[in-house]
N, C-alpha and C positions, 0 to 999 in steps of 0.2 A: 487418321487415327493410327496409331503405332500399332503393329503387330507381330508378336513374337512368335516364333518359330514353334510348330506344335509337338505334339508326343512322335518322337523317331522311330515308333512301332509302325504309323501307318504311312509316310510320304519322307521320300527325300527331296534334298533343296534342287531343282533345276540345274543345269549346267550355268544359265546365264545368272541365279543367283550364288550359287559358286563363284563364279567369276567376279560379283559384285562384294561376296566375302573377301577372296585374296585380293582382289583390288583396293577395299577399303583396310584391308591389312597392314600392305603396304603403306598405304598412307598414312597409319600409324605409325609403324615404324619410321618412316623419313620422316617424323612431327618432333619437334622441339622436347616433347613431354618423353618420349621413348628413347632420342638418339644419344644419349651418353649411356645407354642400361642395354648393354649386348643380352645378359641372362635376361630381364627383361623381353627381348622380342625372342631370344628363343624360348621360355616358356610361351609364348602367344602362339610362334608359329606351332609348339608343340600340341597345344591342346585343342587351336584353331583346326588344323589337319589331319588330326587323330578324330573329329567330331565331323567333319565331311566325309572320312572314310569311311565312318559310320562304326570306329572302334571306341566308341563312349564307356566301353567294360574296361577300357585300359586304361581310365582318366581318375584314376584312384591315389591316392597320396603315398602308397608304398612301389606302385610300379614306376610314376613321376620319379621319386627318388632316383629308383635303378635304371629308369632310362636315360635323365639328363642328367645327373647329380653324380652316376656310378655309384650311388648303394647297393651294396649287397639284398636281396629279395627281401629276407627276411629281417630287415634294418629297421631299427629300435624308432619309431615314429613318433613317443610319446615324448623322445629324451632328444631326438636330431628333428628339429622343425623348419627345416630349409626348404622342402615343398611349401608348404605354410605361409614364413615369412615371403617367398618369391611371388606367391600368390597376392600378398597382401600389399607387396611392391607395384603387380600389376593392374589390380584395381585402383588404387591411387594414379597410378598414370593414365588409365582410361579416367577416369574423374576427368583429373588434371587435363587431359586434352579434349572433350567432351564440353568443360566451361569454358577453356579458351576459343576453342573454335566455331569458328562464321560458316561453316562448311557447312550445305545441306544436302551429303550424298544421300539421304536417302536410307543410312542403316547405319546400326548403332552395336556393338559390340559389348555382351556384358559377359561378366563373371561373379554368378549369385555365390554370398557367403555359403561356407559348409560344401562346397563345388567347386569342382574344378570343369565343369564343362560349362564351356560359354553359350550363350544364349544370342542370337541375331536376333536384334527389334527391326523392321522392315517400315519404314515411314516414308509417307510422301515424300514425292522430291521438293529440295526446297524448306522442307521444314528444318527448323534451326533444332539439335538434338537437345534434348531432355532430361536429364537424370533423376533418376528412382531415387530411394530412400538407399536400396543398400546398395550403392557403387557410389555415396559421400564416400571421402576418404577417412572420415571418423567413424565410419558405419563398420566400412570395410578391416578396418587394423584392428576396432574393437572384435571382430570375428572371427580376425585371425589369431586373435590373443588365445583365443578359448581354445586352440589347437585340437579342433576335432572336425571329424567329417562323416557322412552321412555312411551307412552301412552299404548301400548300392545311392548312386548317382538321380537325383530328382527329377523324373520324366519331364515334369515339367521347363526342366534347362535346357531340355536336349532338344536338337533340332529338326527340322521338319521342312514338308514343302507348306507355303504360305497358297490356297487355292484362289485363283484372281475370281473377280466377278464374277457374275453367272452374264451378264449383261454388258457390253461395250460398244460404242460406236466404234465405224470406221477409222477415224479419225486419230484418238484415243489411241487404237491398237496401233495405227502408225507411229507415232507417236511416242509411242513406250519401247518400239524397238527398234527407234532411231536413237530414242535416250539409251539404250540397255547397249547398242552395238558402241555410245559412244563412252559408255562408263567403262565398257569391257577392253575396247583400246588405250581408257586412260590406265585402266587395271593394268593394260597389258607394259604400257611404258614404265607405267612405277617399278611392276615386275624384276623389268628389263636393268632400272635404275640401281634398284638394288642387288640386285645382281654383279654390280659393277664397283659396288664396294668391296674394302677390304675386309676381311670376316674372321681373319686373325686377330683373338684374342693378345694384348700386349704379355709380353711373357716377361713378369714382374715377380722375382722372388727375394727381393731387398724393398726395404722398407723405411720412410720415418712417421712417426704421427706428434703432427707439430703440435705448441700449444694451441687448446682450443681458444678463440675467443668469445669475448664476455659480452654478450649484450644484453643484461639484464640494467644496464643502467646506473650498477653499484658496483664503483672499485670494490668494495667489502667480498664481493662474490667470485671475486677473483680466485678465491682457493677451491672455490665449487667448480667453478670451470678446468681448473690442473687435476682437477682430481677425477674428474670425467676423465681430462687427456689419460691420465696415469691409468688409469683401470681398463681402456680401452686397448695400453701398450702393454698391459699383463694382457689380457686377453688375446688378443694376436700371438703374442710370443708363445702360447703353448703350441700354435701349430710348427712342429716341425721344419718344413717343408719351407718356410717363410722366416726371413733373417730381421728381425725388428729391432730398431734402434735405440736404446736404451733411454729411461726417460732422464737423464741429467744431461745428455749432449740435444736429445729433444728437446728442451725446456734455453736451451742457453740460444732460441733463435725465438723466440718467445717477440713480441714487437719487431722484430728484427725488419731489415725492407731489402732485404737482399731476394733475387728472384730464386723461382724453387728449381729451375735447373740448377743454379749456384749451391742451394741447401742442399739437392743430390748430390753434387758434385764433394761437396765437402766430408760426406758422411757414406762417401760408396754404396749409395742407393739407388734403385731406378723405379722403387714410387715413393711419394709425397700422399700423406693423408690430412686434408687440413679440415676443420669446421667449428664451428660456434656455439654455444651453450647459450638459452634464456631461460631462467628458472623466475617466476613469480607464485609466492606461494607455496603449493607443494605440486603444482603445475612444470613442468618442466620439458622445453622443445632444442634438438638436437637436428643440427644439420650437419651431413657429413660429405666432401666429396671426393675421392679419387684421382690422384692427378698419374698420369706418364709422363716423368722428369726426361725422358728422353726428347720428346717431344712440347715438352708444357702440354698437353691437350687432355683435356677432363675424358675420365671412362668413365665413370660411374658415380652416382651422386642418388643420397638418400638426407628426406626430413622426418620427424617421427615426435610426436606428444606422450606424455608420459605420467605417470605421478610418480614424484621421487622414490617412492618406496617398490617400485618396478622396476629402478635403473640399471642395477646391477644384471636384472635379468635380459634388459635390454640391449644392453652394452654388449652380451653374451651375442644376443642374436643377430647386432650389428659387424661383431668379428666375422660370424658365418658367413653375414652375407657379403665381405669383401673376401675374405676366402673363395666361396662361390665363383665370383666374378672370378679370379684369378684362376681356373678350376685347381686348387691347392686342393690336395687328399689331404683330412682331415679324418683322425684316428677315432675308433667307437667312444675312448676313453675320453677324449680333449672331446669330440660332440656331446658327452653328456656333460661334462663341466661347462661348456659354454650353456647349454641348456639348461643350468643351476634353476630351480624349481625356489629357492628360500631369498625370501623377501623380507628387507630390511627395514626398522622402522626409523622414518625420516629423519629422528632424533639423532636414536644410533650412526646414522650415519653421515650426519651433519656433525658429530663430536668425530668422529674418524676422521674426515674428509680436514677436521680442523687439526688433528692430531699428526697428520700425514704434512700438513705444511709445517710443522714445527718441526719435524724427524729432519727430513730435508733441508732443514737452516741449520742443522746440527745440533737443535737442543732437543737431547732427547729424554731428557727429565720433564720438560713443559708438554712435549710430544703423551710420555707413558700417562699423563694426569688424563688426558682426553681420551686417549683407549681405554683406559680403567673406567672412563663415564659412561664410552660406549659399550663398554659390557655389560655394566650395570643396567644401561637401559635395554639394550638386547643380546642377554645370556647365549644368544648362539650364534653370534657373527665371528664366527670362525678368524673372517681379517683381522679382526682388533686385536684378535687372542698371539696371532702370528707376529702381529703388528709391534705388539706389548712383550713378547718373547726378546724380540728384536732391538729394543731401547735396553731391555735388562741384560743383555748382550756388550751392548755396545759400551755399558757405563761398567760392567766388569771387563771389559778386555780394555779399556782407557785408564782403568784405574780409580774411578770414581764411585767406586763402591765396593765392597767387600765380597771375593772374591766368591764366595761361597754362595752367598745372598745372592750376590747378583747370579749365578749360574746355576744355583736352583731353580728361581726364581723362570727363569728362562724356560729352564727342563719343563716345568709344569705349564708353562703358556703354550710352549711349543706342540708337547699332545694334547694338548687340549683344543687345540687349532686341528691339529690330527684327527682326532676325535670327531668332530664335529664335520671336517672334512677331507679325508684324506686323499682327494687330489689338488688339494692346494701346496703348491709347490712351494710356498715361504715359509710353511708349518715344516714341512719335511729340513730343508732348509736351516732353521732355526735348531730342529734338534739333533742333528748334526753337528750342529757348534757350539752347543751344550753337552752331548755327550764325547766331544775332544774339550773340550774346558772343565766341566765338571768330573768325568767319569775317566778321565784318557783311555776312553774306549776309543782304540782308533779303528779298528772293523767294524763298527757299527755308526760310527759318525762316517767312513766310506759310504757304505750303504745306505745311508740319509743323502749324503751329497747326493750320488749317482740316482737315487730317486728323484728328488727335487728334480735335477739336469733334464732328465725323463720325461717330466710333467710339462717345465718351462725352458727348453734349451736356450733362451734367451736373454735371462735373466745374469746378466753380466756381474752383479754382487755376488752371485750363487759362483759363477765361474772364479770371481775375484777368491772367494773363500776356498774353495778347494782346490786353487793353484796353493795357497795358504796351505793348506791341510798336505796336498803333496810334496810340499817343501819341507816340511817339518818334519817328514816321512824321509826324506834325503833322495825321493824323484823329482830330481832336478828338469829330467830332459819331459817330462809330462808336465811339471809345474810350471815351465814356460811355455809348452803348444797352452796352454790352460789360461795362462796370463793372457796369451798373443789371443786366443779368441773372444777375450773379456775386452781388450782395446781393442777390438772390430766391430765391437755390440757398442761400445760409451767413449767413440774417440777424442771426445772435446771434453772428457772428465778428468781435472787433473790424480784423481786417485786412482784411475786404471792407468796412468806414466807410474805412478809408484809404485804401485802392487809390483809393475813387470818390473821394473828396476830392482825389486827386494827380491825377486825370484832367481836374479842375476847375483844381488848382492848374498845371497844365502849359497849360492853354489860357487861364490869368491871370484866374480867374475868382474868385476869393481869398475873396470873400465868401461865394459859394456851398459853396467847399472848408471855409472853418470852420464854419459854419452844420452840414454833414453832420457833423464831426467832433465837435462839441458837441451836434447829438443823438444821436447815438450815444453819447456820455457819460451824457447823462442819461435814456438809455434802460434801462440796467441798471448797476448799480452795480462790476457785475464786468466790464463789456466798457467798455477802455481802450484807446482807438485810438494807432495811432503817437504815441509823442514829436516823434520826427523829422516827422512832418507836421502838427503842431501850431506847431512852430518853423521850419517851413520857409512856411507860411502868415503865420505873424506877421512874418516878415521883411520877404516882398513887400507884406503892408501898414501895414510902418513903424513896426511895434512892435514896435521894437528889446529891449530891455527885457524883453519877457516871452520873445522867440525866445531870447533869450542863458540868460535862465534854463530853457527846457525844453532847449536842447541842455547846458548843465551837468551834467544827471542821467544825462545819455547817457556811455557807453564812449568810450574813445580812441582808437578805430578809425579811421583816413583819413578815412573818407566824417564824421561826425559834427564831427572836428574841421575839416575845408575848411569846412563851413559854419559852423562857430561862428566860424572866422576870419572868412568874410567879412561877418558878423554883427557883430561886433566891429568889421572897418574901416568900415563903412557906418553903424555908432553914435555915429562919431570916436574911438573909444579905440584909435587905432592902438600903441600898446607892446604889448595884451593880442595884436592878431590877427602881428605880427611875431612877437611869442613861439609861434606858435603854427606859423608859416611854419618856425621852426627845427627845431621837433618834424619838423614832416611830410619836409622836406629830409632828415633823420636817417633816417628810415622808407623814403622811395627809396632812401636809398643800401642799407638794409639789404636789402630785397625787391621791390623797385619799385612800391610799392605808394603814392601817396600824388600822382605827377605832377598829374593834373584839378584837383583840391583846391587844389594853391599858386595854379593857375591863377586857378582864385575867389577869393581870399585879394587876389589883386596888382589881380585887376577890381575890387575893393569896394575898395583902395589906390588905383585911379586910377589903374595903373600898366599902361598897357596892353601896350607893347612887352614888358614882363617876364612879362604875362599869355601874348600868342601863343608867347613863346619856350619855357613851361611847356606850351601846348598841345601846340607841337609835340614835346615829348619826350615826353606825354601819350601823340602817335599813335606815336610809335616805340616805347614799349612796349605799345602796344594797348590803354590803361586804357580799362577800362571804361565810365569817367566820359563818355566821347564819345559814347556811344551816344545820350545826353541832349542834345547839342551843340545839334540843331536847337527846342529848349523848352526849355532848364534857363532858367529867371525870371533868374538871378544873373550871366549872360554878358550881358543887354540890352546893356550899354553897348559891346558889341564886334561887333553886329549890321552896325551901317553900315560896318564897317571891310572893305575886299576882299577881306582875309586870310579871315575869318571863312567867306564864303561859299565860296573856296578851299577853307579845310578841311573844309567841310562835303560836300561832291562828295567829296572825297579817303576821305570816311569811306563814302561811299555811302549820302547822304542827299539827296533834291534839294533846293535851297537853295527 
């Protein structure tokens, strides 16, 4: 009959079952179920030896923080649950090795929910181990979900001396301390075994997290599983401390069958995050594992059930706990946002999760239809609001919608994400780039950047935007360190080769700007940088000829044809770029969308009085196109004119 260890108030354990503890310790730790999960065996050995020393006062979930984790004493426990989940880590692996194993040492290790001090079952030798109701692994997570712990520690876990028989033969007693001297020398060799490992943690502060894969059985679900990946590579990315690889060069190794030292190599990382998604229902199971690209050799690996409308909060707690592992310090602010408390309903975020794959193929009129369902169905999913900010964004700065519309529009998604959560760093983000497009508030669209950065320094669009914003500003030498950290975050995205080439091409560096756009060409055959800064490059330098034919292949859109116009007058074919002045004239009157453009069209004519006159109805409808005013290459010839530096103040730009 099993027998747990009694109240620690009256008898401690023997030395020889001490020794049968750390003996069977060890054995855990060198078992299949513990040796990829370093935190893992050190919480074990933590709370195992802390309860033989007979310090069970210490085994409380705020001092665990501060001794293994480096929390601060008085660390927010309700909002950082990495004691919690680590706990909840280790009961599933005692499970997990408890049903694999043949082994009948003779004593079983537990750790009851709501505790952290283990409990020794003390069983015949021989008997095959047993497990209780709560060390299931569903018993266990569900316990640890509830993130609470008992006020002082349950006598009842803590341990004791087990008093043998009152009665024994000779025999018997021989017998047991033949067994005991021989368990204590196996104790002693494992000891010794482990001792002889390496116990340096991998020192891992680059990252990528591949796509997940799908095994739910349905290509259809294929966007449920990127969308797991994707939330998982926002989540990581808040921590400082750790360089995360953006999801557009993540996603482009997606089936890929190259090995992961090869995907580190490509992407100057030295871990590899990969795992797989099954959702049936609203049932949903995540396996995750940790690789050292240095090595190929797995650290750490976690599996976890869910119901979809938890995931978000899950996902949270699966950053910590590869954070953890890596011991990356993680800020009070980024631990309570990964510890996000608000739960999603499966709908909501089954319309995002579909809205999120449409953003990403670039339509993001199909993309705004799905955020706008998932707000309707839940009014406070902060992401959709960021999300929806971000589409209304994108179709005002392309030109596809009216300028104002679409940048108010934005403004009000954007706090409203804010609102509801102001450490989400794409709401800050977002309005940032409504209030330089809507408001040319440029101190205050600063201060949104440098928030967001703050929150997510990872976030490679946020860097892409405010090298943007510092260009425009005429910080050339910050708008390229800005660019260069944006292609370190997303090196396989052809749109961080342009970003940095436009940063080059705005500070008239032209050579430099195609030099990067043409390696990046012939760096992979599938990453195809802007047209439009290919052709905006060849114009400044005077090849004419090839910018006319890369903006040919481009859309009809304002911004595309202003410069092919004044491509066209700066070649001498002035009938092509007047034909084109007519287009655009048509297009103001329809939506006012098209003023900046005639502007460059009449400067590349030589016409300049017709130029400022476009300017100025440029600023009376707020186009866009000014924001450029004080850099755009194509205005040079209107620099020294008065007018010029006028309206450059008027935009709120220093001249």
């Amino acid at each position: 009959m099993a027998t747990p260890s009694p109240d620690p108030g009256t008898q401690q354990l023997s030395d020889e079952q001490q020794a049968l503890v750390r003996g069977h310790m060890e054995e855990l730790m060198g078992s299949r179920a513990f040796a990829v999960s370093r935190r893992t065996q050190d919480f074990l050995r933590l709370i195992v030896e802390q309860t033989l020393a007979g310090e069970i006062d210490a085994l409380r979930e705020r001092m665990i923080g501060a001794k293994m984790f480096h929390r601060p004493v008085d660390y927010d426990t309700a909002n950082d649950s990495v004691v919690r989940v680590t706990a909840t880590e280790l009961r599933k692996k005692l499970a997990q090795y408890y049903l694999e194993s043949d082994s009948g040492s003779g004593l079983r290790i537990e750790v009851p929910p709501g505790s952290y001090v283990p409990r020794f079952i003390f069983e015949p030798p021989g008997t095959r181990h047993r497990l209780e109701k709560e060390t299931s692994p569903l018993f266990t997570e569900k316990a640890a979900e509830r993130g609470t712990e008992p006020a002082n520690p349950p006598l009842a876990s803590a341990t004791g001396k087990v008093a043998p028989p009152a009665r024994r033969t000779r025999r018997v007693l021989l017998g047991s301390a033949a067994g005991l001297c021989l368990l204590g020398l196996l104790a002693f060799l494992q000891w010794k075994s482990w001792q002889g490992r390496p116990t340096v943690r991998p020192e891992i502060r680059s990252i990528v997290v591949l796509p997940f894969e799908n095994l739910s059985g349905d290509p259809k679900q294929d966007y449920f599983a990127d969308g797991m990946t994707e939330v998982l590579i926002s989540d990581l990315g808040q921590i400082s401390s750790l360089r995360v690889t953006s999801r557009t060069s993540a996603m482009s190794f997606k089936a890929t069958r190259k090995a992961l030292p090869e995907i580190a190599r490509d992407l100057s990382v030295e871990g590899v995050v990969e795992g797989s998604v099954a959702r049936e229902g609203s049932q949903v199971r995540i396996t995750v594992r940790l690789i050292d690209a240095k090595n190929d050799r797995q650290v750490w690996a976690e599996s976890f059930s869910r119901n979809a409308t938890d995931l978000l909060v899950s996902e949270g707690e699966l950053a910590q706990a590869i954070a953890n592992e890596l011991s990356l310090t993680i800020s009070p602010q980024t631990q309570a946002h990964l510890a996000r408390a608000h739960s999603i309903t499966i709908e909501a975020e089954d319309l995002y999760l579909h809205g999120m794959l449409f953003f990403h193929e670039g339509n993001s009129s199909g993309a705004m239809d799905y955020f706008q369902k998932a707000i309707r169905a839940d009014a406070n999913f902060a992401g959709a609001y960021a999300a929806l900010a971000s589409c209304y964004g994108m179709l005002g700065e392309g030109g596809w919608m009216p300028y104002r519309e679409a940048f108010s529009n934005q403004k009000s998604a954007a706090e409203r994400a804010i609102e509801l959560d102001d450490s989400l760093a794409e709401g800050h983000a977002e309005l940032a780039a409504a209030l330089m497009n809507l408001n040319w508030d440029w101190s205050g669209a600063g201060k949104e950047f440098q928030r967001a950065l703050a929150l997510n320094p990872n976030l490679a669009t946020v860097h892409d935007r405010y090298a943007g914003y510092l260009s425009r500003m005429g910080n050339h030498t910050a708008a390229i360190e800005e660019a260069r950290v944006e292609i370190g975050l997303d090196p396989l995205c052809a749109r961080s080769a342009s970003n940095l080439a436009y940063v080059y091409y705005f500070s008239r560096q032209y050579d430099q700007a195609l030099a990067i756009l043409k390696q990046a060409e012939a760096k992979d055959a599938n990453l195809h940088p802007d047209i439009f800064a290919f052709a905006d490059v060849y114009a400044e330098k005077g090849m004419y000829r090839e910018s006319i034919a890369e903006f040919q292949q481009m859309s009809s859109n304002p911004h595309a044809l202003g410069h092919l116009g004044n491509a066209y007058a700066r070649a001498g074919q002035e009938a092509s770029a007047r034909k084109i002045l007519a287009q655009l004239e048509d297009r103001v009157q329809k939506d006012g969308l098209g003023a900046y453009e005639i502007a460059l069209i009449h400067t590349g004519l030589g016409e300049k009085n017709e130029a400022f006159a476009w300017l100025q109805k440029a600023f009376d409808r707020h186009d866009r196109g000014l924001m450029f005013l004080k850099v755009d290459p194509p205005l040079e010839p209107l620099r020294s004119d008065r007018r010029f530096g006028e309206l450059v103040r008027r935009v709120g730009l220093v001249p």
